[in-house]
C-alpha positions in Angstrom: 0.0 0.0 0.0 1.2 3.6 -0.8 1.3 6.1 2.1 1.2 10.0 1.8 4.5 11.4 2.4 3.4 14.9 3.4 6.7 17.1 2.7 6.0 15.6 -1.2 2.2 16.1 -1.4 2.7 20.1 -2.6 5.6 19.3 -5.0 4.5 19.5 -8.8 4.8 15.9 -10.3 8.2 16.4 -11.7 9.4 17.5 -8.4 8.2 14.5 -6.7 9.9 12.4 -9.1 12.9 14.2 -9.1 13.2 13.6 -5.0 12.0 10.2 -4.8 14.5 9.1 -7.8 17.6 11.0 -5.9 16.2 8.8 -2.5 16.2 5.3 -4.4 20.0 6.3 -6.2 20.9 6.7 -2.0 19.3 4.2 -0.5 17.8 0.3 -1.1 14.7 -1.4 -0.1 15.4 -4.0 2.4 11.8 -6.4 3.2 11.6 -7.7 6.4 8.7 -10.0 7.7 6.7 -8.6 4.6 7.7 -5.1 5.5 9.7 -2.6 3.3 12.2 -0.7 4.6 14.7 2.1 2.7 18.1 2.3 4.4 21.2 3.7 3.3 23.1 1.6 0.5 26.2 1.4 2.6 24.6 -0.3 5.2 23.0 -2.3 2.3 26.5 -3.1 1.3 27.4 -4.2 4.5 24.5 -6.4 5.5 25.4 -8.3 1.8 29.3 -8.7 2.7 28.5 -9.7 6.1 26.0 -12.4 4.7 28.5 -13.7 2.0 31.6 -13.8 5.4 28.8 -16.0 7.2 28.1 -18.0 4.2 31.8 -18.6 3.3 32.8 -19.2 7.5 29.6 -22.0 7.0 31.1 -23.9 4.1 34.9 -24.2 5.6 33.0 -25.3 8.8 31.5 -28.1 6.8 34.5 -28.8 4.9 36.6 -29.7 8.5 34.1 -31.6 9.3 34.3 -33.7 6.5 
């Protein structure tokens, strides 16, 4: 569902799609627990590289085990 963001509601059209666009160039959705979320793309960054460190860390750990 779309909710009213009041600080865009008196921008012409082109203004409001010239502020949401610069928003989605700094930040990325993120959709937890069928919520969307916008947060920075650094921390978006992070999240992924610490996911991929986990994931690698798993497969050696299942590798010694072997």
């Amino acid at each position: 569902m779309a909710k009213l963001i009041k600080e865009l509601a008196d921008l012409s059209y082109e203004g409001q799609l010239y502020v949401l666009s610069q928003m989605m160039d700094d930040y990325s959705p993120l959709e937890l627990n069928g919520r969307v979320f916008l947060i920075p793309k650094e921390v978006s960054e992070l999240i992924n590289t610490l996911y991929i460190q986990v994931k690698q860390s798993k497969r050696k750990d299942t590798r010694k085990e072997q």
